[in-house]
PALO-252558 format. One record per residue (C-alpha): residue in three letters; z, y, x. Coordinates in steps of 0.5 Angstrom, whole numbers, plus 500, padded with zeros to 3 digits. Example, Ala and Ser with C-alpha at 12.3 -4.5 7.8 and 13.67 -1.06 7.14 Angstrom:
<rs>
ALA516491525;SER514498527;
</rs>
This chain:
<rs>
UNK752598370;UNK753592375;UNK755587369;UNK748589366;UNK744587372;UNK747581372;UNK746579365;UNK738582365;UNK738576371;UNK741570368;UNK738572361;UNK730572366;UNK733566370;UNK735562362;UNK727564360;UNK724562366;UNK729556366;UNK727554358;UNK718555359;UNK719552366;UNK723546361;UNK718547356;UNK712546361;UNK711537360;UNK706537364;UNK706530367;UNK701525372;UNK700519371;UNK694513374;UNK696507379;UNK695506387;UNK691501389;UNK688498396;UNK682493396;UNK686488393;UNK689490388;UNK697495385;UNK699499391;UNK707498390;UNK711503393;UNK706508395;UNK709515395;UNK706521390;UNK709527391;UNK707534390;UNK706539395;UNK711545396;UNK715542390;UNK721537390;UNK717533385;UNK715526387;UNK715519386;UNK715512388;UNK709507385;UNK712501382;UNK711494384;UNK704494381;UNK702500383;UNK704505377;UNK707511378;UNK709517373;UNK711524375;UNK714529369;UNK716536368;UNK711539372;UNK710546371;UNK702550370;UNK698551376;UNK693548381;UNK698544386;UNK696539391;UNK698532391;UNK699527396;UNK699520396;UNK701516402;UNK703510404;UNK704505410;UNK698503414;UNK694507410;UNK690513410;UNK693519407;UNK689522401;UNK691529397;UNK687532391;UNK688539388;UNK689538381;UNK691545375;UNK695543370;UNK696547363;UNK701547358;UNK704540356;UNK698537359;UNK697529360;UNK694528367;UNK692521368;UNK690520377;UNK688513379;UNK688514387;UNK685508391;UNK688508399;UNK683505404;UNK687500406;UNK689496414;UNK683491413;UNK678497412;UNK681502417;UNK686502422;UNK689496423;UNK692495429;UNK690488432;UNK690485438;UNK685479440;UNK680484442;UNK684487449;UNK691484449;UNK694490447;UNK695493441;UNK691498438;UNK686500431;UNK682496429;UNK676502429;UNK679504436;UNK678497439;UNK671497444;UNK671489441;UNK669488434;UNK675484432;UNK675481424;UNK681482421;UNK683478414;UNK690479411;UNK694475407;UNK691477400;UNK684475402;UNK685468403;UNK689467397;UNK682469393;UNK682461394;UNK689458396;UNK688451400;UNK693447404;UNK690449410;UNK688454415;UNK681449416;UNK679449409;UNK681457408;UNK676460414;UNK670457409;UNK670464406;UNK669468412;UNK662470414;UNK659466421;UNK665461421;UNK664454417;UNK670449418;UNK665443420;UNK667435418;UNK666431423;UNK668424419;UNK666421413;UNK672417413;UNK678420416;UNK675427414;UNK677431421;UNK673437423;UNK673443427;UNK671450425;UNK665452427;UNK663461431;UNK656462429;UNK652456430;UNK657454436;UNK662447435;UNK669447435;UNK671446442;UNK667452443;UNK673456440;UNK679458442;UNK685457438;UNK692462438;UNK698463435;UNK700471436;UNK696471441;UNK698465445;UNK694459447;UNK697453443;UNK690449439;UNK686446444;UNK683440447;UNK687433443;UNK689439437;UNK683442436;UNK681436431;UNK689436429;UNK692443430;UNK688447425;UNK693444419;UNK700444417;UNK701452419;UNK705455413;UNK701460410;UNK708462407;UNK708466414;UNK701469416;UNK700476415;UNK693476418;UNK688471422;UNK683476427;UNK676473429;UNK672475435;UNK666472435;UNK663471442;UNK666469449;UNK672472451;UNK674468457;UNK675474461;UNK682474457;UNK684468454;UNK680463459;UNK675458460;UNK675455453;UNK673462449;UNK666461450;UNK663462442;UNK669465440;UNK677466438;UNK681465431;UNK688469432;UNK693467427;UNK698473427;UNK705471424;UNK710475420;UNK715479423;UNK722477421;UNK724485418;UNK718485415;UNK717478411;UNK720476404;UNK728474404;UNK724468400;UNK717466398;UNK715459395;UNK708457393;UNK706451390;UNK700448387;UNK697441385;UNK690438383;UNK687434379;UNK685430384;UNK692429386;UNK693433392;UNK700437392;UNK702443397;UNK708447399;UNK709453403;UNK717455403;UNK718461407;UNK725465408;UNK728470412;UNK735470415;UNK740475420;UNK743470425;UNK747476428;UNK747483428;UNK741483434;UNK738476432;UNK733475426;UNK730470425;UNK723466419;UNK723460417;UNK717457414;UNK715449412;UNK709446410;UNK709440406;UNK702436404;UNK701430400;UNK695426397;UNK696419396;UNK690418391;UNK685413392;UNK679416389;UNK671413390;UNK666417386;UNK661415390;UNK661407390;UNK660407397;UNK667402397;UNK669408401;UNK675414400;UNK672420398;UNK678423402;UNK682421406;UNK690421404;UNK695424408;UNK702425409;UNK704432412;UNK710437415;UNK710443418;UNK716446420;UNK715453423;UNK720458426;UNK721464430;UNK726469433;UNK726476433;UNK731479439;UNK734486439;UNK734490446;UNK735496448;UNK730501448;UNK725496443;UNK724491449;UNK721485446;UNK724478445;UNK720474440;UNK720466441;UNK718461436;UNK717454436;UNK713449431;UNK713441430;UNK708438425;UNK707430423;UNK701428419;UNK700419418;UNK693420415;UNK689414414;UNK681413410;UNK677407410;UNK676402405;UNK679402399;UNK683397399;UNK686398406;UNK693399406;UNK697398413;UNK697391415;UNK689391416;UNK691397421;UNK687396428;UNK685388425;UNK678387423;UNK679385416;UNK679391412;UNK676398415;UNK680403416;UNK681410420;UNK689411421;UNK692416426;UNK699419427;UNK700425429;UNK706427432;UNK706435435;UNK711440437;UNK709447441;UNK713453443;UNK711460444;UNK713467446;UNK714475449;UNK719478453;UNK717485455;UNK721485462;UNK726491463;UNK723495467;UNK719503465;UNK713499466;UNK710496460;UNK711489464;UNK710483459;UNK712475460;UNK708471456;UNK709464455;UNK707457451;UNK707450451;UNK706444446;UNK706436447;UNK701432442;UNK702426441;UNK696422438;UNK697414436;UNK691411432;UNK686405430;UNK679406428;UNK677399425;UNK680396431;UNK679400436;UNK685403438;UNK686411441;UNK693412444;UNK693419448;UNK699424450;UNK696431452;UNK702436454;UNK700443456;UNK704449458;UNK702456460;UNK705462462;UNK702469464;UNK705476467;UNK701483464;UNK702489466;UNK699495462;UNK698502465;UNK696509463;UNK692512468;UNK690520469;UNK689519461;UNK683516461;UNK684510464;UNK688503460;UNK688498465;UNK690492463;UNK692487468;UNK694480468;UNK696473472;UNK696466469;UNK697460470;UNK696453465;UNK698446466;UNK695441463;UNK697433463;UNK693428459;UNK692421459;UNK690416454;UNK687408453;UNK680410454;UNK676409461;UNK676417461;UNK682417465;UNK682410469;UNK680410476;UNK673408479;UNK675401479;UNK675402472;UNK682398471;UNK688402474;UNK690408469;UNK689415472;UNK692422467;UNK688427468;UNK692433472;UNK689440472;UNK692446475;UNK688452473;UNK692459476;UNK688466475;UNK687473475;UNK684478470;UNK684485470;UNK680490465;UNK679499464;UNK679502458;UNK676509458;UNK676513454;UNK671519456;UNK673523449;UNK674521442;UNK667519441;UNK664515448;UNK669508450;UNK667503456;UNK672497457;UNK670494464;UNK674487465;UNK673480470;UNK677474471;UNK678470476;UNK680463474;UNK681456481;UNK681450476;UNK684444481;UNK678439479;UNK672444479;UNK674450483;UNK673458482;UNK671460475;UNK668468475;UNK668470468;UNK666478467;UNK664483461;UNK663490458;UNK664493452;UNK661500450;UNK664503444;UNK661509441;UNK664512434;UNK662519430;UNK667524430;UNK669522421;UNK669515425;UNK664513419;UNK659510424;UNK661505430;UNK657502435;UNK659496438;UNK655494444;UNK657487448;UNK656482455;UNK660476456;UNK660471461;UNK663464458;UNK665459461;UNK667452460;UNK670445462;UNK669439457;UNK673433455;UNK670429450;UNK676425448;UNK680430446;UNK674434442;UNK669430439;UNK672425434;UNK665422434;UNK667420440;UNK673416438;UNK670412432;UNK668405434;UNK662405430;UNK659407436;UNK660406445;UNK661412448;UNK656413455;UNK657419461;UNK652420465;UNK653422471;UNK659427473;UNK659432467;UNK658439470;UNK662445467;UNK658449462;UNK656456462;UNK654462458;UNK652468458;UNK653472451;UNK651479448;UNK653482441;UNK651488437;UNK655491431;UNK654497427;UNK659499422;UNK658504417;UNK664506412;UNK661510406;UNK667513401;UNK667516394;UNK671519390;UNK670512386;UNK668506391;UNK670505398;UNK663501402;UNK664498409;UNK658495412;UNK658491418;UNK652488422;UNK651485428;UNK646481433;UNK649475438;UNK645472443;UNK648466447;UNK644462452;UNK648456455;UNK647452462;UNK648445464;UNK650445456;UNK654438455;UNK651435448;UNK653428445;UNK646424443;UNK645420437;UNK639419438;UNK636416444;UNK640410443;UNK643408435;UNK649404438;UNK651409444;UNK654416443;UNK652418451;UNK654424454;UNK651428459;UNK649436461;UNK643439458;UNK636438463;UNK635445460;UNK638450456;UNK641451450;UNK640458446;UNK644460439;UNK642468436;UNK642471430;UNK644477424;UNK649476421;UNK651482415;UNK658484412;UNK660488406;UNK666490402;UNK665494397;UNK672497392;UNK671501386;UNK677504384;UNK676500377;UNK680494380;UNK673490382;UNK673488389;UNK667485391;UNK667482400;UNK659478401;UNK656476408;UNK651473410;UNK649469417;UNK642468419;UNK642463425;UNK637460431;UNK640455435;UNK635451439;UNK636445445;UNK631446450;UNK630440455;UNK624438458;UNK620443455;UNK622440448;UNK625445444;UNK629442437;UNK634444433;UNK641443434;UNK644438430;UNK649440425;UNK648447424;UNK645451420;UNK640456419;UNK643460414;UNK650462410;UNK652466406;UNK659467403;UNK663471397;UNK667473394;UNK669478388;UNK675480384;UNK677483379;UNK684487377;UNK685488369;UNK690495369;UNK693493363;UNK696486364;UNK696484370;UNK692479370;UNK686478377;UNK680474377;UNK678471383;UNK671468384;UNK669466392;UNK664461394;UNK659459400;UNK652457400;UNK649454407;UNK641452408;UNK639445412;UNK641442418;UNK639437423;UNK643431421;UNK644424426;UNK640419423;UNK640412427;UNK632412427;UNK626414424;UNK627408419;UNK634411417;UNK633411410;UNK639417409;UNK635424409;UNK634428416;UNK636434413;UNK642437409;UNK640439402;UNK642446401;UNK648446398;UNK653451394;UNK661450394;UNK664456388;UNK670457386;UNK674461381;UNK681462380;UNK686467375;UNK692470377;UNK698472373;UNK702476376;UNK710477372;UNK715483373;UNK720478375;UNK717476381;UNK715470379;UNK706469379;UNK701463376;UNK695462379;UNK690457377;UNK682454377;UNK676450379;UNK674448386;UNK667446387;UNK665448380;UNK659446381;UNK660439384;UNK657439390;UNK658432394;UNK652429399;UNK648424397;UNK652417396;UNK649413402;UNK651418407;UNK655413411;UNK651407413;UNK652400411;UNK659402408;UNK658394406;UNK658392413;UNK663396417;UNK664391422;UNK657389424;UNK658383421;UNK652381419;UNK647385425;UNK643382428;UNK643385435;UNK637383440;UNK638382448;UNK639389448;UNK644390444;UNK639394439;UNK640392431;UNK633388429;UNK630388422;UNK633383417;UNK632380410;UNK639383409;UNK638390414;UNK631391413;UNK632398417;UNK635395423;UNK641399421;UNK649398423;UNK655402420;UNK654409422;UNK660414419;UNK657420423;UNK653422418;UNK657428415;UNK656435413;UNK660437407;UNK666433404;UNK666427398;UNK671431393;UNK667433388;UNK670438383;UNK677439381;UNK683444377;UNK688446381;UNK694450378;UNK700453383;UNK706458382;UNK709462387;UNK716466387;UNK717472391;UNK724475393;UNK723482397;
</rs>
């Protein structure tokens, strides 16, 4: 009857019940990214309600899984969504390791390339990105010393003795580069020395790098190319992070970031940085410093605002001091700016403001705006430099989409710029009364995205910029972008027009040092540039590797290029506009390869020419290398959560400033190898240990590179009627102090030991 019907189904449902139950198949294996676990990547089973989440080292487990091929999915965030087909039979014990191509190998999203967000694989502009895990491969006290890992950038020292410098874009100096933070101007002139330290780390979630000129969106300074620092955002940063190491030399670097709720519709991060190094070390003999000691804090924050609709609101502020001094070894500070002992002192006193506000409109209508104030007191010997530079910028964008095909982009900027020091540089002609260089610099730019289909895009752009002193600017580009249908093969083809107004002051610390007297001839003139690029990349994926190649060809070729001459007279730094042309070209090649055993291996190399031709005399330029190359290799043990990490560069020879032929100190650079080497140990309670060697191989320049160390003040030259140095018993090179002989740092090798706290 019906009661038997009813007995037969339960009986089949309790059987069915017990061999499902009695079938344990169960999968298990780890998710990985190019850097290591995957934490919180979702497996799950599809056409089931079996699934799981990996844990914070990447390992997951699903039980209980009935016989038969299933397909499994495994996704996660900002990656590329994998699945597998596995068959599962009875009380199998299935082990799957799964590697997600990750944001820094696919689709991340960046900025910098079209100042409007989009996947990196889609950008028409090559744009590098490098998250947070590669730069704690080699964990540094500042953004300056993290960039020595990347292909094609080199942080260049431009002082043996207070040891400031600038970073270097394929051959090209420092004022050459532009410097952003979320995407806003904030490190130019006076801070393109300076402004490069004190960003707390605690708080980057990733730097974009492109190479080449960019002035159609960013202006006149973007001639060789721009570094964008991208902050966290407040929803997704930590609620705590503190990171702190020390070196054997004695160096000490705390980063402490922490996230807050100020109100239900206002979030805000906090990030302070904190160096300090007070050691005086000369291993070379030279009765110099080996490093310049410092004294540094940075405070960072920034607001996040929640308005209807998801209108952005962002604003962040920043301040930074640092009392840096290097010199003689028994200086202190009552030898600051007398002629008693040699030092080089500077007080930098620095505060910056920046932020978007999308407005309220249905248009996709931003306000973008920043403004910072540098103030900079400082003695090289006894020599004084004292300047004040305030900068505020502000600009309208407007993005539209037009008949599908068509992103235009347009935007109106404005920049003030006020600065005044104790230099000639801004007296009047009478050479007495004091005259603040004003520059009023409104512009207008615009840019065409066209996307003729999936695989054909052009990116059409020209800038129009009036500067108050020097007059109409036309900066144009094009950028054609061609990708296969599986996006694994990508052509990137490029031409820009650079363009750039120099003031040495606020961008050759060579120009500051008192070893030497700064000479201008004539009016300098602006400087131009015209600039193209071809990249390919090619990614090649395997059920076991991930490779990404990168290459890429530059070609820029520079009029009326402004270049300091050491040369035509070895008491003078003279300044003018090249009587010619100056060309920098190269090849340079990257590849990341990621096994799904935990290796990860990053190698790039950059092969560059860069030449000065003036009146038909064509040399090398000085301090630029022919070649570099750049590595770095880890490796993840599965089972104890311990990671290896070891980075380092290599650099052929330079062109070094020697005073003359006479000059004793070599002409070129030798080759030379900075390696490093760290193991991590990453605890469950969220704690992590990190520790290792700098410069394993203790690389340092030759102990004579700074001139007549015994004699910083000349006392002992004797000068002819033109002021030139004569040959003495006791100068038998005719030489006189001379500091600006630097291309690599005094600081030899070094252990380091760190940890770090994390509260998610």
């Amino acid at each position: 009857g019906l009661g038997d019907v009813y007995k037969r189904q339960i009986l089949l449902f309790l059987a069915t019940s017990i061999n499902c139950y009695s079938q344990k198949n169960t999968l298990s294996g780890k998710v990985s990214d190019n850097s290591g676990g995957l934490s919180y990547a979702n497996i799950y089973i599809k056409n089931t309600k079996l699934g799981t989440s990996s844990s914070e080292n990447g390992q997951y487990q699903i039980k209980n899984i009935p016989n038969g091929t299933y397909t499994v999915i495994i996704s996660s965030i900002g990656y590329k969504t994998k699945s597998r087909k596995i068959t599962f039979n009875k009380n199998d014990k299935t082990i799957r390791n799964f590697l997600l191509e990750s944001d820094n190998s696919l689709d991340e999203i960046v900025v910098s390339g079209t100042l409007r967000p989009v996947s990196k694989s889609a950008s028409p502009v090559p744009v590098d990105v490098y998250g947070k895990s590669f730069f704690k491969k080699n964990p540094t006290p500042s953004i300056f010393e993290s960039l020595q890992n990347v292909n094609g950038v080199r942080p260049q020292l431009n002082c043996n003795v207070c040891n400031t410098g600038d970073i270097h874009i394929n051959g090209l100096e420092g004022p050459y580069t532009f410097v952003l933070i979320d995407g806003m101007p904030i490190v130019s002139g006076l801070s393109t020395v300076y402004g490069l330290t004190g960003i707390p780390q605690a708080l980057i979630e990733r730097i974009e790098i492109v190479k080449g000129p960019a002035s159609t969106l960013y202006g006149s300074e973007a001639v060789g190319g721009i570094i964008n620092i991208i902050t966290k955002k407040p929803s997704n940063s930590p609620t705590l992070s503190v990171d702190s190491f020390s070196s054997s030399w004695g160096e000490i670097n705390t980063d402490i970031g922490f996230r807050y709720q100020l109100s239900e519709k206002i979030q805000g991060l906090t990030g302070i940085n904190y160096f300090n190094y007070q050691n005086i070390i000369d291993n070379n003999d030279d009765g110099f410093t080996d490093l310049t000691l410092q004294n540094r804090i940075s405070i960072f924050n920034k607001l996040n605002f929640k308005r209807k609709k998801n209108k952005l609101f962002t604003i962040a502020f920043r301040y930074l001091y640092e009392d840096r001094w290097g010199g003689e070894t028994n200086w202190n500070k009552i030898f600051r700016g007398t002629d008693q002992v040699y030092g080089e002192s500077i007080y930098t006193s620095r505060w910056e403001t920046f932020g978007t506000y999308q407005l309220p409109t249905s248009e996709n209508i931003s306000f973008q705006f920043s403004a910072n104030g540098h103030q900079q007191n400082s003695f090289y010997g006894i020599d004084s430099y004292n300047a004040n530079q305030l900068i505020a910028f502000g600009q309208f964008v407007i993005n539209k989409k037009v008949k599908k095909i068509h992103n235009i982009l347009l935007g109106i900027a404005y920049r003030f710029t006020s600065y005044d020091d104790n230099t000639f540089a801004t007296f009047e002609n009478d050479g007495v009364t004091n005259k603040p260089s004003i520059i009023h610099l409104p512009g207008i730019f615009i840019q065409d995205e066209i996307s003729f289909n999936n695989q054909h895009k052009i990116l059409l752009g020209v800038r129009y910029d009036f500067n108050s002193i020097h007059g109409a600017i036309f900066s144009p580009r094009v950028n054609y972008k061609w990708n296969s249908n599986d996006n694994k093969n990508i052509v990137r083809i490029s031409v820009g027009n650079g363009f750039r107004v120099a003031n040495v002051f606020t961008e050759d610390h060579a120009a500051l040092t008192g070893a030497r007297e700064v000479e201008f001839e004539g009016e300098l003139a602006p400087e131009t540039s015209w600039n193209t690029n071809i990249n390919y990349v090619k990614k090649i994926t395997t059920e076991n590797v991930f490779i990404n190649l990168d290459a890429s060809a530059f070609y820029t070729y520079f009029n009326n290029r402004i270049l300091p001459d050491y040369e035509t007279d070895v008491n003078k730094i003279i300044y003018a506009n090249l009587n010619g042309f100056s060309v920098s070209k190269g090849f340079s090649l990257n590849s990341d390869i990621t096994f799904q055993n935990g290796l990860n291996v990053n190698l790039g190399a950059t092969l560059m020419d860069v030449t000065i031709t003036e009146n038909d005399n064509k040399k090398q330029q000085l301090l630029t290398e022919s070649f570099s190359g750049v590595w770095s290799i880890s490796y993840r043990f599965k089972s104890n959560g311990i990671k290896i990490d070891y980075t380092g560069n290599t650099y052929g020879p330079m062109r070094l400033p020697r005073l003359s032929d006479a000059d004793p100190r070599e002409e070129n650079s030798p080759w030379f190898s900075i390696q490093n080497i760290q193991i991590t140990k990453k605890f469950k309670s969220n704690w992590e240990l990190y520790g290792g060697l700098k410069n394993i191989l203790n690389f340092t320049p030759a102990d004579n590179s700074i001139a007549r160390s015994f004699d910083p003040f000349d006392n002992s030259v004797v000068f002819d009627s033109n002021g030139q140095a004569t040959v003495t018993p006791d100068n038998p090179n005719a030489l006189t102090f001379d500091p600006s002989y630097v291309y690599a740092s005094n600081q030899g090798i070094r252990g380091f030991l760190g940890i770090s706290y994390t509260i998610f």
